[in-house]
Backbone as a printed PyTorch tensor [residue, N CA C, xyz], in Angstrom:
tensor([[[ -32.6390, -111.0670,   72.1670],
         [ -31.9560, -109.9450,   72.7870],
         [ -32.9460, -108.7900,   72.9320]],

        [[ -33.0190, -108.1180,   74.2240],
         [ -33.8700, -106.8910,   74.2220],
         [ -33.8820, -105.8490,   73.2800]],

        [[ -34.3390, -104.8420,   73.0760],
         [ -34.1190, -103.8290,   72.2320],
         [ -32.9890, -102.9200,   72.6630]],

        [[ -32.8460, -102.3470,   74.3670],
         [ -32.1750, -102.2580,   74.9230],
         [ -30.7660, -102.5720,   75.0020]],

        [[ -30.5700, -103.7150,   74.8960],
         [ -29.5010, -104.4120,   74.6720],
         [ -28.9390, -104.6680,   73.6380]],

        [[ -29.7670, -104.2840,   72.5610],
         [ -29.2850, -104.4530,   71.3720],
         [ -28.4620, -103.0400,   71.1060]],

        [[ -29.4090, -101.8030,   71.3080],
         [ -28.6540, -100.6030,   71.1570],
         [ -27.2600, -100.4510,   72.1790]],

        [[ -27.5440, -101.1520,   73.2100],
         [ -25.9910, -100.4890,   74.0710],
         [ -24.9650, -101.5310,   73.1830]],

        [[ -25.4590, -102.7750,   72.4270],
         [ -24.1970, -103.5510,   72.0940],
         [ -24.0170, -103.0340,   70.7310]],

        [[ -24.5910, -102.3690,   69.6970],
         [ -24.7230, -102.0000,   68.6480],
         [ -23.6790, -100.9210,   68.4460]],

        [[ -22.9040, -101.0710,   67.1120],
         [ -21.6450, -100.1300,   67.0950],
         [ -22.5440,  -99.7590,   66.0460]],

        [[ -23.3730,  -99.2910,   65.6750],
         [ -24.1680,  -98.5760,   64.6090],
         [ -24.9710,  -97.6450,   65.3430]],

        [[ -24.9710,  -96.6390,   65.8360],
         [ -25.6790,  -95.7400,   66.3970],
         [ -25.7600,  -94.2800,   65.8670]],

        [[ -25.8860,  -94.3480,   64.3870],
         [ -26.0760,  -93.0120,   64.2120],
         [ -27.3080,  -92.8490,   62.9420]],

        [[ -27.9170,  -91.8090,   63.4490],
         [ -28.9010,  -91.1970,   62.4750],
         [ -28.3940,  -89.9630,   61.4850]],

        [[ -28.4970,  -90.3920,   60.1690],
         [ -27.6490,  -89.9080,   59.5050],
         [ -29.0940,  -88.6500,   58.5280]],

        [[ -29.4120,  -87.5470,   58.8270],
         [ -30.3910,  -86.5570,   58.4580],
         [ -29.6070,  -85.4640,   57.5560]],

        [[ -30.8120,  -85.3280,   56.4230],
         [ -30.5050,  -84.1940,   55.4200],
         [ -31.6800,  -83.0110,   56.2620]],

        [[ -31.6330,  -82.3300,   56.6930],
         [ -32.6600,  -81.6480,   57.1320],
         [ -34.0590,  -80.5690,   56.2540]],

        [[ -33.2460,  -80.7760,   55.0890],
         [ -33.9080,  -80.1990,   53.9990],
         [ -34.7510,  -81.7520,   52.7650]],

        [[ -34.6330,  -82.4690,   53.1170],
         [ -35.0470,  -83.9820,   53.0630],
         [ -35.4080,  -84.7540,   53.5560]],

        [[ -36.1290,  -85.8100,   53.2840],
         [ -37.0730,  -87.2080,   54.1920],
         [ -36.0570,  -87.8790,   53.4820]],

        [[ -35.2250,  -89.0800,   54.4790],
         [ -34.5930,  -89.8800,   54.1630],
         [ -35.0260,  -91.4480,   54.2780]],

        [[ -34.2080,  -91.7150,   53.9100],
         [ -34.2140,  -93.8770,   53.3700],
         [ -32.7720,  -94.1970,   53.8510]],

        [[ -32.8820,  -95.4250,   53.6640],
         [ -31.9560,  -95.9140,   54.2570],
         [ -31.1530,  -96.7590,   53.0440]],

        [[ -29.7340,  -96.4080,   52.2000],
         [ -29.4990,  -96.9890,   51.1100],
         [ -28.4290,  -97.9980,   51.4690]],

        [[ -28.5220,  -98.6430,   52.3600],
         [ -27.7840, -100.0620,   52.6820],
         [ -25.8480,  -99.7030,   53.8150]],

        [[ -26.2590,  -98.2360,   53.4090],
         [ -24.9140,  -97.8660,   54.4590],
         [ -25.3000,  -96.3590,   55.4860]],

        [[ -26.3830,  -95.7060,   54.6990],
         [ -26.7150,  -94.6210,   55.8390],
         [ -27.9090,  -93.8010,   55.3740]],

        [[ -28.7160,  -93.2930,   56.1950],
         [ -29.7590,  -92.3480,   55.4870],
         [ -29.8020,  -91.4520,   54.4950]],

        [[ -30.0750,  -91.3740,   53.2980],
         [ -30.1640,  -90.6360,   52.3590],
         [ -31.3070,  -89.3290,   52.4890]],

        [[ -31.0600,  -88.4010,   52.5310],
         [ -32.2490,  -87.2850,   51.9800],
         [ -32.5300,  -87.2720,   50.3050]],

        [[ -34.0390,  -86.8830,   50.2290],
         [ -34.9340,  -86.7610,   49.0050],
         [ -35.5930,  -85.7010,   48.6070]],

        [[ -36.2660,  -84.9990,   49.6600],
         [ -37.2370,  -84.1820,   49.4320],
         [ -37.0010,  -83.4430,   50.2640]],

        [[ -38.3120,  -82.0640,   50.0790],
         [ -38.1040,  -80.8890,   51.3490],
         [ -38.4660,  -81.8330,   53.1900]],

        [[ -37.8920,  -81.3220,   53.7090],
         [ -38.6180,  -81.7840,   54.8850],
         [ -39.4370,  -81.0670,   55.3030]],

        [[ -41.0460,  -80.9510,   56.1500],
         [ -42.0060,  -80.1230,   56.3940],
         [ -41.7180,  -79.5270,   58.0970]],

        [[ -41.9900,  -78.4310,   57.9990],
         [ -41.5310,  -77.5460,   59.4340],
         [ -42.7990,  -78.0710,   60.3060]],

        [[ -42.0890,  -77.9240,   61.5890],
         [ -42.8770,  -78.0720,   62.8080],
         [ -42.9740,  -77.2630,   63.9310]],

        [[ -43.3860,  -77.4290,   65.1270],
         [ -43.5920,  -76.6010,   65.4020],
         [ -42.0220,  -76.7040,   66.3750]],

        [[ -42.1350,  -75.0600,   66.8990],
         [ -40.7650,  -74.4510,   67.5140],
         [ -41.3280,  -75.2390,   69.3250]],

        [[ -42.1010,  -75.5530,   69.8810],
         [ -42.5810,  -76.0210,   70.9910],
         [ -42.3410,  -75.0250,   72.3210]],

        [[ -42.7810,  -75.2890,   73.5710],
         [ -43.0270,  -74.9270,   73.9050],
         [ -41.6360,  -74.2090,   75.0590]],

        [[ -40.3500,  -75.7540,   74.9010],
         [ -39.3240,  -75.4940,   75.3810],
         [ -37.8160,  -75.4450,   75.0330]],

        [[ -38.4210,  -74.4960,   73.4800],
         [ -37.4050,  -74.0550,   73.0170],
         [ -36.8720,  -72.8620,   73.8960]],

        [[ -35.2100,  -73.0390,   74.1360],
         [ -34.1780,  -71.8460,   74.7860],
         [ -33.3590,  -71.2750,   73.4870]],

        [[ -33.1450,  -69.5750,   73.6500],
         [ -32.3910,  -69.1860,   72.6750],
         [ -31.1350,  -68.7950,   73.4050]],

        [[ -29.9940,  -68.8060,   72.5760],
         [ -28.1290,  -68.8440,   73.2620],
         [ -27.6060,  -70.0040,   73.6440]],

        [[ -29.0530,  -71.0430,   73.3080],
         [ -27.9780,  -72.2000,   73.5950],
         [ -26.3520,  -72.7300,   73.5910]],

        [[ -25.3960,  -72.8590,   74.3950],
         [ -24.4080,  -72.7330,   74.0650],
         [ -23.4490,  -73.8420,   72.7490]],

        [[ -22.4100,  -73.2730,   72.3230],
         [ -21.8900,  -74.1030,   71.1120],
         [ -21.5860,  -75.4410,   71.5260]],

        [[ -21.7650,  -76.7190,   71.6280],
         [ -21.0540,  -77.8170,   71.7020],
         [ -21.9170,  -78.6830,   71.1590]],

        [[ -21.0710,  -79.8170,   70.7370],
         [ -21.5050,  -81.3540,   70.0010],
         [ -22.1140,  -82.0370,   71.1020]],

        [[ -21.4720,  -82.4980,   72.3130],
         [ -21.6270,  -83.6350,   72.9770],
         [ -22.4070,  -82.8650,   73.8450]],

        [[ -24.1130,  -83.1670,   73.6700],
         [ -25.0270,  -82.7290,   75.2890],
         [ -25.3420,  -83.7720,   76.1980]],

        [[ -24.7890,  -84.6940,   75.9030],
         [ -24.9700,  -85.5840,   77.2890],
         [ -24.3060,  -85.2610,   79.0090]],

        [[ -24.9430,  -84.9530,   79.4500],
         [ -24.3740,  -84.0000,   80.8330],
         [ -23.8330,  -85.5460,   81.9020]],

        [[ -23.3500,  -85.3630,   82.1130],
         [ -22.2680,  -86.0330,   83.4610],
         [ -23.2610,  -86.7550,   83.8900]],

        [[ -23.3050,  -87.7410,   83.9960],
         [ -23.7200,  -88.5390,   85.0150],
         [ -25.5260,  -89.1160,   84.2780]],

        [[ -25.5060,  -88.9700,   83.2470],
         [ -26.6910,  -89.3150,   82.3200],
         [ -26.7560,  -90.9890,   82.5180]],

        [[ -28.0320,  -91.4040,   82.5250],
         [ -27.9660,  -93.3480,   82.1910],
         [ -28.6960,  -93.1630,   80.9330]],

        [[ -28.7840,  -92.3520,   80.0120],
         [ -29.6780,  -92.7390,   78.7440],
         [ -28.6400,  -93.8920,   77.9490]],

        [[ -28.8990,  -93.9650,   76.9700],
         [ -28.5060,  -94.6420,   75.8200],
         [ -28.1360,  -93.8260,   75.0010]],

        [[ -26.8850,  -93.9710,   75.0310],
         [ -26.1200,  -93.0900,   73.7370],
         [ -26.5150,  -92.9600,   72.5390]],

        [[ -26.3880,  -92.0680,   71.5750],
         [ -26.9160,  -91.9940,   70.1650],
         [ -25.8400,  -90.7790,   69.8180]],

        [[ -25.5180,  -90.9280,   68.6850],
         [ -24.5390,  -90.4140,   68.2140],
         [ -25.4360,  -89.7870,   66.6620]],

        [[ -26.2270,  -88.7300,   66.7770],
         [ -26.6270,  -87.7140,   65.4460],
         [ -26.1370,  -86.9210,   64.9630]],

        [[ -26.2650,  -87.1580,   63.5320],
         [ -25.2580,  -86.6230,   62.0800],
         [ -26.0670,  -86.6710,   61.2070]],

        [[ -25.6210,  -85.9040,   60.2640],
         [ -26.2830,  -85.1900,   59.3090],
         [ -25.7110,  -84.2290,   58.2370]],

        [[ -26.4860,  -84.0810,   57.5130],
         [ -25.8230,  -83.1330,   56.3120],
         [ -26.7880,  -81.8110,   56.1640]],

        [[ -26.6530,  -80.7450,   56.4510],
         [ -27.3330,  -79.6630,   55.7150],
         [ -27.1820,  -79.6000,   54.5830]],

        [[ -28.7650,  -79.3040,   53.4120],
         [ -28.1800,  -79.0360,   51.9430],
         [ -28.8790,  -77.5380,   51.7330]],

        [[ -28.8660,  -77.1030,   50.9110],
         [ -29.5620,  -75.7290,   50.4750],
         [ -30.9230,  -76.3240,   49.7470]],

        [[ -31.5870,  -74.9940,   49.4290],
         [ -33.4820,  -75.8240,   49.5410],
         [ -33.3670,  -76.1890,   48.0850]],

        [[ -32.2700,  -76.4440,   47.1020],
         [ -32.0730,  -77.5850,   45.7220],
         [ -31.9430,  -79.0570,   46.5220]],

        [[ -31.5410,  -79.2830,   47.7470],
         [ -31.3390,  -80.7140,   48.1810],
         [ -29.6010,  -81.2620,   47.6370]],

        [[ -29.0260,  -80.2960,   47.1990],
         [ -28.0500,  -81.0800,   46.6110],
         [ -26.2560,  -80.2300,   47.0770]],

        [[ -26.2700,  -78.9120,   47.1710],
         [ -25.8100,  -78.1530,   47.4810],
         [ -25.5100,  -78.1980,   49.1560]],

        [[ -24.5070,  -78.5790,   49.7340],
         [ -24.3790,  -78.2780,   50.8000],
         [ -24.5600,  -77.0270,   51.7740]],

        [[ -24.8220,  -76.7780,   52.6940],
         [ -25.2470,  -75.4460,   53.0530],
         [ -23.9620,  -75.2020,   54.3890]],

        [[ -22.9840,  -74.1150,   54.1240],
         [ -22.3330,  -73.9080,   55.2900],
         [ -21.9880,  -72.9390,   56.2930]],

        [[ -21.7930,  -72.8210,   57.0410],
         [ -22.2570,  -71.8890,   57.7920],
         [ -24.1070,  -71.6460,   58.8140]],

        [[ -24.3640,  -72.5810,   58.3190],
         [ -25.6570,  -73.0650,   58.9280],
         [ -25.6400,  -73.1330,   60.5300]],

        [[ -26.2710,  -72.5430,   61.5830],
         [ -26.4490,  -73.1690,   62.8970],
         [ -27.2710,  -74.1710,   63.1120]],

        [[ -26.8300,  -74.8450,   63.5180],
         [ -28.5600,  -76.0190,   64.2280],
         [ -28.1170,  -76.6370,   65.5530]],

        [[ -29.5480,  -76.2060,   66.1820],
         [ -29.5440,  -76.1600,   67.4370],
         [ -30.3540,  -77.8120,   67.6710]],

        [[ -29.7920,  -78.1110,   68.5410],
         [ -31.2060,  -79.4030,   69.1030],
         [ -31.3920,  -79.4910,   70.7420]],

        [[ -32.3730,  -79.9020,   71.0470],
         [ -33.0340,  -79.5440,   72.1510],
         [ -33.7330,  -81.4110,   72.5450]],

        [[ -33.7770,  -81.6480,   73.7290],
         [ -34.8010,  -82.7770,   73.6660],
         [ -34.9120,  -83.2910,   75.4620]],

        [[ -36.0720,  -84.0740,   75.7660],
         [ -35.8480,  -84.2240,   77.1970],
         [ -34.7720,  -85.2710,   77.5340]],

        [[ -34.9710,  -85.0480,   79.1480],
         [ -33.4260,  -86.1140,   79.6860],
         [ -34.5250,  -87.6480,   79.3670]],

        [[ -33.3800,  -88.7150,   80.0960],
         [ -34.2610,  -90.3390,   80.2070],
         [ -35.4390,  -90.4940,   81.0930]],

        [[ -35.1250,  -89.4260,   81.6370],
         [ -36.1930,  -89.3450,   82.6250],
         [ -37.6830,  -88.4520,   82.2870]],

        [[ -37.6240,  -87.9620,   81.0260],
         [ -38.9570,  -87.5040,   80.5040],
         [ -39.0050,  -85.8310,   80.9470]],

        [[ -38.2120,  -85.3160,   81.4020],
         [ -37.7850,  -83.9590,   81.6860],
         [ -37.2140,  -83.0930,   80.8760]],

        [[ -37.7840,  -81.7570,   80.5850],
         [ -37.0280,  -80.6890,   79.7390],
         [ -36.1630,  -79.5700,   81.0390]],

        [[ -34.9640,  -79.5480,   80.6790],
         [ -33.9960,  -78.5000,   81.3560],
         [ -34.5230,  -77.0190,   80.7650]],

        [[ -35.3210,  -76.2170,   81.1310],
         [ -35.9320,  -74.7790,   80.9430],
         [ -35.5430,  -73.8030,   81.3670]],

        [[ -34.3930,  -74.2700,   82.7700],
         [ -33.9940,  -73.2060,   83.6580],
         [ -32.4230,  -73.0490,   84.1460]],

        [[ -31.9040,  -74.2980,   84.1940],
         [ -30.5910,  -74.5390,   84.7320],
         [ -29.3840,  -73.3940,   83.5330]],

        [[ -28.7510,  -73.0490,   83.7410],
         [ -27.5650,  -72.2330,   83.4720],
         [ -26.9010,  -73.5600,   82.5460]],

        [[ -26.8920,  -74.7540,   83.0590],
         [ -26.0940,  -75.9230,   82.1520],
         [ -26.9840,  -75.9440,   80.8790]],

        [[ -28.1760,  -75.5720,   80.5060],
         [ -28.8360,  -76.4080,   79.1160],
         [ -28.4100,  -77.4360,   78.7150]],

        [[ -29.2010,  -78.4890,   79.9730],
         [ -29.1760,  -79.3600,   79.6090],
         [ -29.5980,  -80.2360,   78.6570]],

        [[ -29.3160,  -81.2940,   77.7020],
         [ -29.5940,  -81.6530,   76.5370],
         [ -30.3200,  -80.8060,   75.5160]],

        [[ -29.0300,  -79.8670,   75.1320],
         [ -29.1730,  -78.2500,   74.4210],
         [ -27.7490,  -78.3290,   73.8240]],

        [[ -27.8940,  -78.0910,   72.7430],
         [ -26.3590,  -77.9860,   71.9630],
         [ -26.8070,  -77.2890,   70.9530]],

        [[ -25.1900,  -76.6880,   69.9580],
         [ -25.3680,  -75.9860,   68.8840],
         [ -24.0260,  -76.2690,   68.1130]],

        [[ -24.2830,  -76.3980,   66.6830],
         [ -22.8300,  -76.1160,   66.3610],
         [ -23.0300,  -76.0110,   64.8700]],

        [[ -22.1660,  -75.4350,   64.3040],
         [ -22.2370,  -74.6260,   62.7100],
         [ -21.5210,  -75.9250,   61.5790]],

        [[ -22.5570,  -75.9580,   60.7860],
         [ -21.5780,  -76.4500,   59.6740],
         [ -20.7560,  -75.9350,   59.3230]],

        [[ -19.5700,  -76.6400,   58.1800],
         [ -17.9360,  -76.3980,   57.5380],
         [ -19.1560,  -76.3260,   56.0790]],

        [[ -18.1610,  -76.3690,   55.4210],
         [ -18.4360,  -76.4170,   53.8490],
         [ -19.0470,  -77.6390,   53.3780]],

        [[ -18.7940,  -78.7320,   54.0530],
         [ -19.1730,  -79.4220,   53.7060],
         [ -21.1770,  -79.5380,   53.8210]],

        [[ -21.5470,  -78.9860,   55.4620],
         [ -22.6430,  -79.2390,   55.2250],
         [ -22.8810,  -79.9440,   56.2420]],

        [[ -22.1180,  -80.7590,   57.2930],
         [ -22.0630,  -81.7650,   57.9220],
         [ -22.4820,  -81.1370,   59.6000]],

        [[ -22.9000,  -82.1800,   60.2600],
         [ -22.9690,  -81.9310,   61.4890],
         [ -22.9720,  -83.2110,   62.3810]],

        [[ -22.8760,  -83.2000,   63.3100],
         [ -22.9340,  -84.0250,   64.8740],
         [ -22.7200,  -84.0120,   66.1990]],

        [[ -23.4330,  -84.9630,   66.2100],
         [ -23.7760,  -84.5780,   68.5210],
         [ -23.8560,  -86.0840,   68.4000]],

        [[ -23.2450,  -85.4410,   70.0320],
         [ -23.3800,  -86.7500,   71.1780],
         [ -24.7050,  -86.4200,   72.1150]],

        [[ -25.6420,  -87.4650,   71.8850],
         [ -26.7630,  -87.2930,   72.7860],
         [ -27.4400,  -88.6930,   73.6730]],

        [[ -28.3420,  -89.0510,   73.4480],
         [ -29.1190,  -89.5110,   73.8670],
         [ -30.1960,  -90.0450,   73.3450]],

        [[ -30.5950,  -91.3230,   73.3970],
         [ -31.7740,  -91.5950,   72.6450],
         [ -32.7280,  -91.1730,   73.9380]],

        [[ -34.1770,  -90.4470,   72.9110],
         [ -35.0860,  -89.9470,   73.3300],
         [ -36.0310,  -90.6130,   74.1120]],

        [[ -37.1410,  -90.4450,   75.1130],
         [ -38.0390,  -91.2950,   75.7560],
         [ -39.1870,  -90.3600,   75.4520]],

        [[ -40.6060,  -90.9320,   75.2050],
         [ -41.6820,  -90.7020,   75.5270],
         [ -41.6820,  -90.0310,   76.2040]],

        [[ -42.9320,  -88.7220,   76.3090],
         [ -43.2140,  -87.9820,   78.0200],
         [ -44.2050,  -87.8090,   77.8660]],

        [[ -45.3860,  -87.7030,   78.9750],
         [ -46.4940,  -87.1190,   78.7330],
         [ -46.5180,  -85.7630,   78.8290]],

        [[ -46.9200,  -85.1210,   77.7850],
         [ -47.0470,  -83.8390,   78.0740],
         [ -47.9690,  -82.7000,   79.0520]],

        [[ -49.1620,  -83.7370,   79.5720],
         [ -49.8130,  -83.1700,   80.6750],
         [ -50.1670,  -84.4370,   81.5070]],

        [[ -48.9890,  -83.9730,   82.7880],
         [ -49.0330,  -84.9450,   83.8090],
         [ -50.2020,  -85.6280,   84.0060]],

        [[ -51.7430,  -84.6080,   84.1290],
         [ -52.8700,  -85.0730,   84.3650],
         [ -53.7110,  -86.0070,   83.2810]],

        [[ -53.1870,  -85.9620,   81.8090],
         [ -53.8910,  -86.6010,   80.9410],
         [ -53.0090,  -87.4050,   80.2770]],

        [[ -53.9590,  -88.6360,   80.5170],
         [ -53.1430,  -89.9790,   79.8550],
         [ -52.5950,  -90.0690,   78.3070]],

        [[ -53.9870,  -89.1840,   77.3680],
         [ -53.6250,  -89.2590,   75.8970],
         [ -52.7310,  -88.3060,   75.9340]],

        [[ -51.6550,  -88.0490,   76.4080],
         [ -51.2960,  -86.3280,   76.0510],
         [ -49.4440,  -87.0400,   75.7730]],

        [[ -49.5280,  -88.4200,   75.6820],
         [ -48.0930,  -88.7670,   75.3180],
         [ -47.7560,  -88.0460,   74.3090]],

        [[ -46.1850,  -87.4650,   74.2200],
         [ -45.2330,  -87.8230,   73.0450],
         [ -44.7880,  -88.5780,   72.6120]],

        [[ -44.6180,  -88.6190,   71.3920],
         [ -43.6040,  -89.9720,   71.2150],
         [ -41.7630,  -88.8640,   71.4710]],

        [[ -41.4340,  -90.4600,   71.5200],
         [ -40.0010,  -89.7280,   71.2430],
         [ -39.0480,  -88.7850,   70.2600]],

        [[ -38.6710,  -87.9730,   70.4590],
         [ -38.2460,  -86.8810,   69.3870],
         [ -37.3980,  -85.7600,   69.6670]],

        [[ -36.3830,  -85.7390,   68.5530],
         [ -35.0650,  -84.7680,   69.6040],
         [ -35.7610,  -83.4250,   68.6530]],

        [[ -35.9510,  -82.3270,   68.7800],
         [ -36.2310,  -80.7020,   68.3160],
         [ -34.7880,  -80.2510,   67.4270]],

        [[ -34.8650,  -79.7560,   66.1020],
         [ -33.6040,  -79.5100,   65.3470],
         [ -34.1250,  -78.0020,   64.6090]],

        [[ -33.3570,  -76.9970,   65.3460],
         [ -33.9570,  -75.8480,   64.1700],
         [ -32.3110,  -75.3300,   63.1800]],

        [[ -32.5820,  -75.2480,   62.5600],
         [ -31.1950,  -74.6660,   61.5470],
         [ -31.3460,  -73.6550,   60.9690]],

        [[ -30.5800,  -72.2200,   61.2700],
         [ -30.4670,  -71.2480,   60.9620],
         [ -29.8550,  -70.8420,   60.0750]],

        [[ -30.0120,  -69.5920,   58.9130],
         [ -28.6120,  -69.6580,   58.2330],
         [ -29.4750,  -68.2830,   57.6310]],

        [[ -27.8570,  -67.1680,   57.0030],
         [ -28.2820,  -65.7170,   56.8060],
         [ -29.0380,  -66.1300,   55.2350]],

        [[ -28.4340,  -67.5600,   54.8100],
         [ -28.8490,  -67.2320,   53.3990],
         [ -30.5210,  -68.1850,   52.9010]],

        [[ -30.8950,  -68.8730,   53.7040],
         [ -32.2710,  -68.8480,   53.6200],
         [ -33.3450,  -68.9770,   54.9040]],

        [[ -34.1680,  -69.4450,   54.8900],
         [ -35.3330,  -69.7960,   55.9420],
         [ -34.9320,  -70.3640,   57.0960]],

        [[ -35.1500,  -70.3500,   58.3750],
         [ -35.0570,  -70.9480,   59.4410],
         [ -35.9000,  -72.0280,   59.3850]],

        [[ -35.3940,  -73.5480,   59.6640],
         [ -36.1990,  -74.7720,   59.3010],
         [ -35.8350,  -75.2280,   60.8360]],

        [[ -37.5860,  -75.3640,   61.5790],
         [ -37.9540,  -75.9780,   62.6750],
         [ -38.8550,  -77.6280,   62.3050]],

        [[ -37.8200,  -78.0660,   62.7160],
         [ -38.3280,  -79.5730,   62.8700],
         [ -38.6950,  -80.4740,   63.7830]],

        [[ -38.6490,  -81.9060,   63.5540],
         [ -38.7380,  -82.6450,   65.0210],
         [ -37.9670,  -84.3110,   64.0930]],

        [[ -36.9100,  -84.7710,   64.8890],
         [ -37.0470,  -86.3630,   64.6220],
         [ -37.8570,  -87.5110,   65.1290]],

        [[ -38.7680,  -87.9800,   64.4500],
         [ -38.9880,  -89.0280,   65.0250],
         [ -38.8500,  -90.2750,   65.3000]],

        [[ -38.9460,  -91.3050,   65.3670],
         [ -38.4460,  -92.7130,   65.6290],
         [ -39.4340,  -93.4200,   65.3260]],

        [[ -39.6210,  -94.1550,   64.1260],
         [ -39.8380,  -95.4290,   63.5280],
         [ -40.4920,  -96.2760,   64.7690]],

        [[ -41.7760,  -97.1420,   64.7760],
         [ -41.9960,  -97.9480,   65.9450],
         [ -42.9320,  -97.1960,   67.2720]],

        [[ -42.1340,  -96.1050,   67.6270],
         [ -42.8380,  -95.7590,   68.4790],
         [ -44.3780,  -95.5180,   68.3540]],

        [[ -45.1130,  -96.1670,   69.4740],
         [ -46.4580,  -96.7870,   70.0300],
         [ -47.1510,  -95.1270,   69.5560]],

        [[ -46.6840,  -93.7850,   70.0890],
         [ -47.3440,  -92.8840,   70.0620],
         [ -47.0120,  -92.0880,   69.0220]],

        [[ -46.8520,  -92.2950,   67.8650],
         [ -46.6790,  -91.4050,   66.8610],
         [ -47.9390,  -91.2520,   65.9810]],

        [[ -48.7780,  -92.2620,   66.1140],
         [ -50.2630,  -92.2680,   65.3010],
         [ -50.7470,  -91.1740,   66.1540]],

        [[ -51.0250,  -91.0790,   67.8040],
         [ -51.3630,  -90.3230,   68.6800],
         [ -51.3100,  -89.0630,   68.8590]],

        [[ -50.1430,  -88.8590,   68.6150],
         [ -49.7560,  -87.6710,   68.4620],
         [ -50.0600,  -86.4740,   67.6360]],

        [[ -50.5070,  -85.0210,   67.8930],
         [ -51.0640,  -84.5480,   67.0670],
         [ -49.9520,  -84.0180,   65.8340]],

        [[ -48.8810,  -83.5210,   66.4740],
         [ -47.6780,  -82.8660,   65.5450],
         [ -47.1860,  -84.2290,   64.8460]],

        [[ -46.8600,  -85.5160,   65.6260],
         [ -46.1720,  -86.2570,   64.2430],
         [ -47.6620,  -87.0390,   63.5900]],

        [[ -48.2480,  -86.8740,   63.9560],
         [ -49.6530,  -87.5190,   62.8690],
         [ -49.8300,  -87.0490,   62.2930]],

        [[ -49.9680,  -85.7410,   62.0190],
         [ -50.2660,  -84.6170,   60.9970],
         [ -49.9280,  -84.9590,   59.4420]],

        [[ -51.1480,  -84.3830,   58.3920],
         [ -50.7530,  -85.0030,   57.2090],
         [ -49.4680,  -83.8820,   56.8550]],

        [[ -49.2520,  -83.4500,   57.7520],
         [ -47.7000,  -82.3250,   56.7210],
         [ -46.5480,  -82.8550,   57.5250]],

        [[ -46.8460,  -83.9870,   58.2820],
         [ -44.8680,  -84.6500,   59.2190],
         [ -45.2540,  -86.1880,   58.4500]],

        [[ -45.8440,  -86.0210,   56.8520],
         [ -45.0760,  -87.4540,   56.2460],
         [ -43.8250,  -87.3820,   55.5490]],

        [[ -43.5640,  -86.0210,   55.8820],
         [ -41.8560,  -86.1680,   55.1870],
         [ -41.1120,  -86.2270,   56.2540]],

        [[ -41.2050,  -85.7990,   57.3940],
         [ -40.0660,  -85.8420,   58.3790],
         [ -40.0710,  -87.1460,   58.7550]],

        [[ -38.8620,  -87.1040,   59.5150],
         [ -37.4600,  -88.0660,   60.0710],
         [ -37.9850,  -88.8160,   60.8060]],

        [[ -38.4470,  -90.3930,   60.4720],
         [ -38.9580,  -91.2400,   61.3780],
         [ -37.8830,  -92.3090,   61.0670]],

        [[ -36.5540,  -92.4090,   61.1520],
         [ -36.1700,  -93.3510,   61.4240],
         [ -35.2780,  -93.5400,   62.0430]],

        [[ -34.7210,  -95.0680,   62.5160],
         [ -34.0210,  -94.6870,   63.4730],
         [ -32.9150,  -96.6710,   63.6010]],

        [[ -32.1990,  -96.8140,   62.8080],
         [ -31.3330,  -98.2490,   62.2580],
         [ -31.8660,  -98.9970,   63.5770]],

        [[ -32.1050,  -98.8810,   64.5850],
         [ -31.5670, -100.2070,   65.9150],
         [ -33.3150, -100.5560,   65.9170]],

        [[ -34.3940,  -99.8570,   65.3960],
         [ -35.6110,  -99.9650,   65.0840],
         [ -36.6610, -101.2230,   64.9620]]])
């Protein structure tokens, strides 16, 4: 079966992130451990993104992905609520929305008490980041920053397990993104 085909037939589609933790996988969903290490805010981050879960815009052919997660406070254990986190990432087509009034694949939404969060998105594609240069791939990776009055603003990136360009890459190669989020179950 393709990989492809495996994810559209797969009723397991969710990445389950502590954002204050590098997670594992304990036989039913990702666990967080540790701090996770900040990255960079990039180049097409938008601020006011508007509030909603589901950024998949009308008429999308990506591959669904359904991301969740837990905010904790920087003990790892403590849920954090009231938290914003925003995520940002390109369409299937390797495109960032920078300008449109829709923000496209742009969402926001606040944790409850619990700590919890989720979106309807999209699994991510590769892009090159300079049309003209071949090494200048990304790998795939959705942008997650989480705000909150009572500590630090934590800018991250997810990455995906497998992907060809993550050695390549200068931000997820880096010896400070061995704690962040490289995984991804359909993998």
């Amino acid at each position: 079966m393709k990989r492809r085909e495996f994810i559209k037939n797969s009723s397991l589609m969710a990445i389950s992130v502590s954002a204050f933790g590098a997670i594992h996988w304990n036989g039913k969903s990702f666990v967080g451990d540790t701090s996770t290490t900040t990255d960079i805010l990039g180049p097409f981050y938008r601020p006011n993104v508007p509030l909603r879960s589901n950024i998949i815009p009308s008429g999308s052919k990506g591959i669904p992905l359904n991301l969740k997660g837990t905010i904790f406070k920087h003990n790892g254990q403590t849920p954090l609520k009231n938290a914003l986190i925003e995520i940002w990432q390109c369409d299937e087509n390797e495109h960032y929305d920078n300008t449109s009034d829709g923000y496209l694949f742009r969402g926001a939404v606040k944790t409850g008490k619990s700590g919890k969060y989720d979106f309807k998105t999209i699994v991510p594609v590769p892009y090159k980041a300079n049309p003209n240069n071949e090494a200048s791939w990304r790998p795939a990776h959705i942008h997650i920053r989480v705000s909150s009055d009572s500590q630090q603003d934590l800018i991250t990136q997810i990455y995906f397990k497998g992907d060809k360009y993550l050695d390549k890459d200068r931000s997820s190669a880096a010896p400070q993104a061995v704690k962040r989020c490289r995984h991804h179950h359909a993998c």
